[in-house]
PAPADO-983879 format. One record per residue (C-alpha): residue number from 1; chain; y, x, z. Coordinates in Angstrom, 3 decimals, always signed. Example, Ala and Ser with C-alpha at 12.3 -4.5 7.8 and 13.67 -1.06 7.14 Angstrom:
1|A|-4.500|+12.300|+7.800
2|A|-1.060|+13.670|+7.140
***
This chain:
1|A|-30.928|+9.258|+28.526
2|A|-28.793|+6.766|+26.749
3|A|-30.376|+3.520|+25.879
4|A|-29.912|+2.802|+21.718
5|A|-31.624|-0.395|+22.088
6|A|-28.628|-1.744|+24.346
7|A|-26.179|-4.133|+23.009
8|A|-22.678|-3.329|+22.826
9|A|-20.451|-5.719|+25.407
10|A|-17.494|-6.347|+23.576
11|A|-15.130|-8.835|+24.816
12|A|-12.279|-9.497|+22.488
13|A|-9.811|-10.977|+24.458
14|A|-9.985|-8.729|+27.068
15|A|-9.492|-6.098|+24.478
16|A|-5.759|-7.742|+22.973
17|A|-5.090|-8.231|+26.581
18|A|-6.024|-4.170|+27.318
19|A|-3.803|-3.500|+23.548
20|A|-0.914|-5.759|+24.713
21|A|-0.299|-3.689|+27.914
22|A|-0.541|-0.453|+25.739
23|A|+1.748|-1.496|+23.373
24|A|+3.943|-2.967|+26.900
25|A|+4.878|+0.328|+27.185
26|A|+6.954|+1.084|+23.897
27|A|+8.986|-2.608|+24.759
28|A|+12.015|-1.160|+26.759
29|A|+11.889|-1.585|+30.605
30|A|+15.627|-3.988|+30.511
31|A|+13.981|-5.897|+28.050
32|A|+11.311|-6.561|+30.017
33|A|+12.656|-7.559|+33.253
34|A|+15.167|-10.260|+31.048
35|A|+11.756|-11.551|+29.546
36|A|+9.636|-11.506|+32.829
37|A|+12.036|-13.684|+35.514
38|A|+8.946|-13.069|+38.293
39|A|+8.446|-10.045|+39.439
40|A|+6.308|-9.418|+42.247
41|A|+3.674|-11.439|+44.295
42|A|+4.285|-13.231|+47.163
43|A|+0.487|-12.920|+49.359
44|A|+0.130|-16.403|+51.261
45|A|-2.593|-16.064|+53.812
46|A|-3.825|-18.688|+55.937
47|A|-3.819|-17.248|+59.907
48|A|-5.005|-20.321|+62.248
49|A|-2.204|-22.588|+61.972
50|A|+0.262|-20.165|+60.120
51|A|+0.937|-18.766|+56.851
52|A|+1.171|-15.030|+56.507
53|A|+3.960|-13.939|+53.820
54|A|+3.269|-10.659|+52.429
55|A|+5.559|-9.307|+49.120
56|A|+3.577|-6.933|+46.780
57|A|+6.091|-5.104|+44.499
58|A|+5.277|-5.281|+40.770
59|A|+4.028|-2.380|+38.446
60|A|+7.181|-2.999|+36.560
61|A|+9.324|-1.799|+39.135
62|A|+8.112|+1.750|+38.050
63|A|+6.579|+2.063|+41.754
64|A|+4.228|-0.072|+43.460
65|A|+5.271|-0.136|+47.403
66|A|+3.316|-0.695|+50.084
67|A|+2.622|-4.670|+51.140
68|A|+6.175|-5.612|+52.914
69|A|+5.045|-8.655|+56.017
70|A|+8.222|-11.229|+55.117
71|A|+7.532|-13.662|+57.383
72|A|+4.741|-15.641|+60.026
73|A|+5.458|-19.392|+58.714
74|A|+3.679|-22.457|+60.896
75|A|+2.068|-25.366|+59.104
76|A|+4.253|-27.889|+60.177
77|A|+7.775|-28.895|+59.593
78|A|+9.478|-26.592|+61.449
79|A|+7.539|-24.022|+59.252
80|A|+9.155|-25.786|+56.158
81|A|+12.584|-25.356|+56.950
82|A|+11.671|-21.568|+57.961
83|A|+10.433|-21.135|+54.696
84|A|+13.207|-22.852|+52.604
85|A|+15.602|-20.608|+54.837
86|A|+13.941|-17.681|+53.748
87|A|+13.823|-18.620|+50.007
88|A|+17.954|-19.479|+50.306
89|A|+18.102|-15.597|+51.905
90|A|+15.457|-13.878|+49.505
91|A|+15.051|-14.103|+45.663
92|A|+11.921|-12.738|+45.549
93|A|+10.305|-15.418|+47.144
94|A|+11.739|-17.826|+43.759
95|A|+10.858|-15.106|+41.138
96|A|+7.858|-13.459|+42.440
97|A|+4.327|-15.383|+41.703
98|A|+2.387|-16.515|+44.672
99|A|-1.164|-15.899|+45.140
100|A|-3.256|-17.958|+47.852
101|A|-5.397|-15.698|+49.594
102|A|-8.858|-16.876|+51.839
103|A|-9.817|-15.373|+54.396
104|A|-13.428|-14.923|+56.300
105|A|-12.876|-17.666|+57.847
106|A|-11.869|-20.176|+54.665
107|A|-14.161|-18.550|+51.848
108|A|-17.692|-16.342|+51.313
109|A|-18.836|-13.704|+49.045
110|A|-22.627|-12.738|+47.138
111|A|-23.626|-10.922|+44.763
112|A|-26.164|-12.364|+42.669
113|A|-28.364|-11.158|+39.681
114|A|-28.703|-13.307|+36.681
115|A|-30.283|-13.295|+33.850
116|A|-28.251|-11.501|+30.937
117|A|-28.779|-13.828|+28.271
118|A|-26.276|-16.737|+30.529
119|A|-23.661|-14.054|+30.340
120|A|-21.568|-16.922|+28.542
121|A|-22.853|-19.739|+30.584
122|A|-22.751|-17.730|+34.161
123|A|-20.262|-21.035|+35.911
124|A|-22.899|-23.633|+34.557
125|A|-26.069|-21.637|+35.639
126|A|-24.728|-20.711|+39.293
127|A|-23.390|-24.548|+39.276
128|A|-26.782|-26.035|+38.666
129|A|-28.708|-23.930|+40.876
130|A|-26.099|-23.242|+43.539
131|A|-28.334|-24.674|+46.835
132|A|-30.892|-21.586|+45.460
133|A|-28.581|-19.324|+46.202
134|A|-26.387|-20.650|+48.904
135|A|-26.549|-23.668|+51.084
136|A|-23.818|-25.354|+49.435
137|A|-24.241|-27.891|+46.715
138|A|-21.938|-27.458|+43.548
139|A|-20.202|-30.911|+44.636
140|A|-19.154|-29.121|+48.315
141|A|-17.536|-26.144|+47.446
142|A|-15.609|-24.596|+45.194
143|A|-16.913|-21.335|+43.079
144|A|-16.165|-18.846|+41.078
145|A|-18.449|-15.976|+39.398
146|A|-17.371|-12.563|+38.340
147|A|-19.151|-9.737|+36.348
148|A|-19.525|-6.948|+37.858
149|A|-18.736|-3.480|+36.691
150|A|-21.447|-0.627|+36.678
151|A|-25.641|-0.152|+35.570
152|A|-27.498|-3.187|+35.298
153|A|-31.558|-3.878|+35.221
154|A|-32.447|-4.277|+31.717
155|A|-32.269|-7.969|+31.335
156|A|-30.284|-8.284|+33.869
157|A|-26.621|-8.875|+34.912
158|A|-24.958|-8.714|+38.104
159|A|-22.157|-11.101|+39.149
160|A|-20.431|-11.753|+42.397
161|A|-20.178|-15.202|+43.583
162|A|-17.169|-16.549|+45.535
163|A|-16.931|-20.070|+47.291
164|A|-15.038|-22.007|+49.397
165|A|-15.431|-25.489|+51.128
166|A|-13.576|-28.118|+49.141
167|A|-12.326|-29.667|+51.834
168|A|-10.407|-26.024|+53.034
169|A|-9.221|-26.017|+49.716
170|A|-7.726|-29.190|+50.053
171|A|-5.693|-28.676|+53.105
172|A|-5.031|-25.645|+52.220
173|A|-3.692|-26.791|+48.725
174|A|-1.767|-29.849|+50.134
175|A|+0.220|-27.405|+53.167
176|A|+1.236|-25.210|+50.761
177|A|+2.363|-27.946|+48.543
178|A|+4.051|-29.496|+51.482
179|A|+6.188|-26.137|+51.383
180|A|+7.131|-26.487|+47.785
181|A|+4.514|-23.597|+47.280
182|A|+2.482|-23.354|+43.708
183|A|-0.142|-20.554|+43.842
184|A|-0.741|-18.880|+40.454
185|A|-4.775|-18.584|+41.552
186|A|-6.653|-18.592|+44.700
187|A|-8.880|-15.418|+45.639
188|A|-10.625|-14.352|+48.624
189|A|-9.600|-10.928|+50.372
190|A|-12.700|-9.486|+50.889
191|A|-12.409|-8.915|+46.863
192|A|-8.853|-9.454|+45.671
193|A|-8.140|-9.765|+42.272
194|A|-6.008|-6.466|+40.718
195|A|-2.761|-7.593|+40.424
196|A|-1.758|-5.404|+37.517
197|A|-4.444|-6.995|+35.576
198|A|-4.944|-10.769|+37.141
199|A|-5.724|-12.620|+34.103
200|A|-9.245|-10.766|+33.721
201|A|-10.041|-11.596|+37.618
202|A|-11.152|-14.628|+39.150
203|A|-9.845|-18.294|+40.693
204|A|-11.007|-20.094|+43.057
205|A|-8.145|-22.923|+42.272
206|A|-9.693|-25.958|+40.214
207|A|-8.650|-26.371|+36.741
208|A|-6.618|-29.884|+37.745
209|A|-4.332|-27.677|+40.718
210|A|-3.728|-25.115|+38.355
211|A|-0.269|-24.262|+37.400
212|A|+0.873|-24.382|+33.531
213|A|+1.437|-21.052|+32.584
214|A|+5.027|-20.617|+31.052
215|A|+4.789|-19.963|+26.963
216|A|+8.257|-18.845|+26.291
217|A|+8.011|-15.202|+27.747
218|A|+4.349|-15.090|+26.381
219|A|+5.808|-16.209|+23.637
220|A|+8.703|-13.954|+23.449
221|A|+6.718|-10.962|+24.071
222|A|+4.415|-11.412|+21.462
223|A|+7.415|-11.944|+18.665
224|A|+8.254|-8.707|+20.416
225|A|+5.417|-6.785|+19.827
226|A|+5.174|-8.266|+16.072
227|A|+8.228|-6.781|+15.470
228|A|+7.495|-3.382|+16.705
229|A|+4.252|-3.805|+14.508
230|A|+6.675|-4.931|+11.873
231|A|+8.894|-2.161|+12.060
232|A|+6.304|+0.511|+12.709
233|A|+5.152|-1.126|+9.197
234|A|+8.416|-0.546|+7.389
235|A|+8.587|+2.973|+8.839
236|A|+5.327|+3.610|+6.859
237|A|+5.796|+1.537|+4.062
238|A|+9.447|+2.291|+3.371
239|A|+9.121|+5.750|+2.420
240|A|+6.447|+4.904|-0.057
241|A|+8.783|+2.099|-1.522
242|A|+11.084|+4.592|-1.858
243|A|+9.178|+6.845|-3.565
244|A|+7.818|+4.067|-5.931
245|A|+11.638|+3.301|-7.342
246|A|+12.161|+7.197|-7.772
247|A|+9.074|+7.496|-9.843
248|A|+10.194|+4.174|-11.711
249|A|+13.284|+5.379|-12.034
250|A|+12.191|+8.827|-13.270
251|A|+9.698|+7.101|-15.443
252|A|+12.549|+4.753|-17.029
253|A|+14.658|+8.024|-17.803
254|A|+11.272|+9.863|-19.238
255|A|+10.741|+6.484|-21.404
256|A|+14.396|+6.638|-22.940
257|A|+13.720|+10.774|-23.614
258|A|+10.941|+10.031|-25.121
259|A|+11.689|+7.150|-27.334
260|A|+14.881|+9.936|-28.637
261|A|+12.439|+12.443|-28.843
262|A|+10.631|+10.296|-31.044
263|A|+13.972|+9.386|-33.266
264|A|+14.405|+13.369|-33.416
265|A|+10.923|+13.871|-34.423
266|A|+10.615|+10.715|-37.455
267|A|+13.985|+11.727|-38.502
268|A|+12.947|+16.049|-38.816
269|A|+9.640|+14.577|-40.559
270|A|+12.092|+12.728|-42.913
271|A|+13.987|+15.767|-43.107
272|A|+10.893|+18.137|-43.916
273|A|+9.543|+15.300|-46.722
274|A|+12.862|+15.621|-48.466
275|A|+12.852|+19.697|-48.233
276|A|+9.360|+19.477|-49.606
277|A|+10.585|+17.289|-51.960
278|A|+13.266|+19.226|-53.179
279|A|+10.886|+22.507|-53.260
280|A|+8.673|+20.545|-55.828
281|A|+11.492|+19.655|-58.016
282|A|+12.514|+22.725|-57.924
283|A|+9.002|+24.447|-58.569
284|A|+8.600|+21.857|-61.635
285|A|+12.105|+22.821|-62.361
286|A|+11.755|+26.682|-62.325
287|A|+8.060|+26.209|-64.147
288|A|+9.682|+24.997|-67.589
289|A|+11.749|+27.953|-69.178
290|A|+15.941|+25.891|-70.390
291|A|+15.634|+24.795|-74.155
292|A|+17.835|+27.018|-74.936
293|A|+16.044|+29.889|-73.523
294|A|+13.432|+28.768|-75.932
295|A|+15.850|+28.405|-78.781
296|A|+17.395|+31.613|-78.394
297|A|+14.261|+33.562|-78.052
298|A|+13.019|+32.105|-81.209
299|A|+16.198|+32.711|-83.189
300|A|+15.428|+36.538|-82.248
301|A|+12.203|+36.799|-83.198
302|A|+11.988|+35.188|-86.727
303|A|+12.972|+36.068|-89.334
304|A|+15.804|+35.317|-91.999
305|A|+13.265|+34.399|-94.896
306|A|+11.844|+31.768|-92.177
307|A|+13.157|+28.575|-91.601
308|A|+12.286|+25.839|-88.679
309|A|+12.667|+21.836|-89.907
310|A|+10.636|+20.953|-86.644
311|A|+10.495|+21.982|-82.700
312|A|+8.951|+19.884|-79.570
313|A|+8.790|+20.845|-76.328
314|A|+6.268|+19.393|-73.822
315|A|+4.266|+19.910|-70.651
316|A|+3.972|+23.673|-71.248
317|A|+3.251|+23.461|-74.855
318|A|+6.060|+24.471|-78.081
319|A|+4.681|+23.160|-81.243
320|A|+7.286|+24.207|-84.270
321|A|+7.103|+23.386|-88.057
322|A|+9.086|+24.942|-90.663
323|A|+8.198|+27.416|-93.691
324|A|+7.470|+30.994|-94.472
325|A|+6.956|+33.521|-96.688
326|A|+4.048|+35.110|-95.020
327|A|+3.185|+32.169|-91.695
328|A|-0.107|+34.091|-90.157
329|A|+2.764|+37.090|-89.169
330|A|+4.316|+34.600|-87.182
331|A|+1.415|+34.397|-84.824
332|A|+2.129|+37.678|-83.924
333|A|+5.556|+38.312|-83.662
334|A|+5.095|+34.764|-80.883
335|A|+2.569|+36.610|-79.047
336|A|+4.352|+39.662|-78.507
337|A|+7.469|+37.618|-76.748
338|A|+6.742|+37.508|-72.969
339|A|+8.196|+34.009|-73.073
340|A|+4.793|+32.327|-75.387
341|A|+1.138|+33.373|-75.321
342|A|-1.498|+31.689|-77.091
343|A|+0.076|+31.046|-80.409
344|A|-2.220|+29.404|-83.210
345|A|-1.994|+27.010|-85.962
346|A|-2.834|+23.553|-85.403
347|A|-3.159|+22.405|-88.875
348|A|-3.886|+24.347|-92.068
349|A|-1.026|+26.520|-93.861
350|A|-0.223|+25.251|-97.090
351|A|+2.363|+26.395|-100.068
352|A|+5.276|+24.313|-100.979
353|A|+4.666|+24.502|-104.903
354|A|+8.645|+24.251|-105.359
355|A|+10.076|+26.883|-103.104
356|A|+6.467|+29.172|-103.087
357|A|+7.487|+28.890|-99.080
358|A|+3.844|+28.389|-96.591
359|A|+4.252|+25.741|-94.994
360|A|+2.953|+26.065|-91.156
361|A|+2.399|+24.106|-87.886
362|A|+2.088|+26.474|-84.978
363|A|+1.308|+25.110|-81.070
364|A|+2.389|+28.158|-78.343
365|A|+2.130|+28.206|-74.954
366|A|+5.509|+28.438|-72.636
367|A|+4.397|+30.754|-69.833
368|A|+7.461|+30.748|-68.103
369|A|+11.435|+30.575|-67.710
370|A|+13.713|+33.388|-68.211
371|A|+16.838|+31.631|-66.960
372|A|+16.598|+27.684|-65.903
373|A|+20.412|+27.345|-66.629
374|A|+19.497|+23.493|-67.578
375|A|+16.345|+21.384|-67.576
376|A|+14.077|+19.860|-70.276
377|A|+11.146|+18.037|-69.858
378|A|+11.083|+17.549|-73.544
379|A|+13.307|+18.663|-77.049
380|A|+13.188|+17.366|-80.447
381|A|+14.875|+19.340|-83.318
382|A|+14.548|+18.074|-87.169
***
């Protein structure tokens, strides 16, 4: 049963280290091998008084071949010139990266368990009780401590521990110097570090004999994977840039329609005011009978013994004036016309005492026009 009280182990920078050889693999293999001038390892292992040469093939090479034995090298002069031979003859031995490797008889192995909590201090806490665990004190030998993989006791981690005299190192160190020899790390053979994957495994070489690690391909292969990142950006964001300037675009050509649509639309409500406009003038127009229309129809319908000395026309209303033999027949004879309705006097009738004549004031309603040949508002006629 899994343990949920367990803490997750996350090391960071052996994750980018585990991402960077993923992402290795989309970097083209030519590229690669003009980035990476060493390929291969060249396995230098102390024998007695001789050096063992062993080449180990890189990964890159697409297949890893078995260890090839180059050469059986003594520690002495003669050994020098044997191995500068060799390196004049073989270009792996300039490219490749060399790797010092103890024996039994130069280093020693243990596996320890320690507590969990000096996970990040495991170096100082095997350093400081080192004659616990071995009989070696930290200022004799020199160590290195390694994790190990698999189930631990709760509380517990366990680590392997890897040591060597100083003074082997030493010698050791200065032979191989004497051969123009730079190991890349020192590890023990009874648990080699995995090649493929050397920079999460251990060294037994002190921090002062180390070699400097180039920068420039490290360098170089990072700007390489930032621009795959970078272009594996643009391939996702360049399609939605795209599609932002078409809908811009589109939106630019749906502003312009609409800002005529809207010039088409003010200038039909212009268009419809003015129609409207013109339909009320002509309502108002059509709503007042021509003044001759009037005229005529009142010629027709009095009399010859009646005469008019006053007519005015205005807002829907005729009011005439004149005189008349009998003036309460005119109300009548108005009333029957389908032009006026509501005829009546609007003052009293009186009798002009020279011509006998009854003088009248009549107000009649215009109910509508019988042909609006020409407009009136209004018509005065003495």
């Amino acid at each position: 049963m899994a343990n949920l009280n367990s803490t997750i182990d996350l090391d960071v920078k052996k994750f980018f280290r585990w991402w960077q050889r993923e992402l290795s693999f989309l970097v083209p293999e030519k590229i690669k091998l003009r980035i990476f001038e060493q390929r291969g390892f060249i396995i230098v292992r102390p024998e007695g008084s001789q050096l063992a040469l062993t080449y180990l093939s890189s990964a890159r090479d697409g297949v890893v071949n078995a260890p090839e034995s180059l050469a059986m090298l003594e520690r002495n002069d003669s050994g020098i010139a044997q191995y500068k031979a060799l390196r004049a003859k073989d270009e792996r031995l300039v490219k490749a990266n060399l790797i010092l490797r103890l024996s039994a008889e130069q280093a020693i192995q243990k596996e320890l368990s320690l507590p969990a909590a000096a996970k990040e201090n495991l170096s100082q806490l095997v350093a400081y009780e080192l004659d616990r665990y071995t009989p070696f004190k930290a200022e004799q030998v020199y160590f290195a401590v390694k994790p190990l993989e698999g189930q631990h006791e709760p509380g517990q981690i366990r680590v392997m521990l890897v040591l060597t005299l100083r003074e082997t190192l030493d010698t050791l160190y200065e032979d191989i110097q004497s051969f123009g020899m730079s190991p890349l790390f020192v590890d023990y053979e009874a648990s080699p570090n995995d090649l493929e994957h050397y920079y999460d495994g251990y060294n037994l070489l002190p921090e002062n004999l180390r070699e400097e690690t180039a920068n420039t391909p490290r360098l170089i292969y990072t700007g390489l994977i930032a621009a795959i990142f970078l272009l594996l950006g643009a391939v996702l964001a360049l399609p939605v840039w795209f599609e932002y300037q078409t809908v811009n675009v589109l939106q630019e050509k749906i502003d312009a329609i609409e800002k005529n649509a809207k010039a088409v639309k003010k200038q039909q409500q212009d268009i419809d005011a003015m129609i409207n406009e013109t339909r009320q003038l002509i309502a108002e127009k059509t709503a007042a009978p021509a003044v001759i229309d009037m005229l005529n129809t009142l010629s027709s319908l009095i009399k010859d013994d009646t005469w008019l000395g006053y007519a005015q026309y205005s807002d829907g209303h005729l009011q005439i004036q004149g005189e008349s033999p009998a003036a309460s027949a005119l109300i009548g004879v108005l009333e029957e016309s389908e032009l006026f309705a509501n005829a009546r006097f609007v003052s009293p009738v009186t009798q002009d005492k020279v011509s006998g004549q009854e003088r009248f004031q009549i107000t009649v309603d215009v109910t509508s026009a019988v042909t609006p040949k020409q407009g009136g508002a209004s018509a005065q006629t003495q």
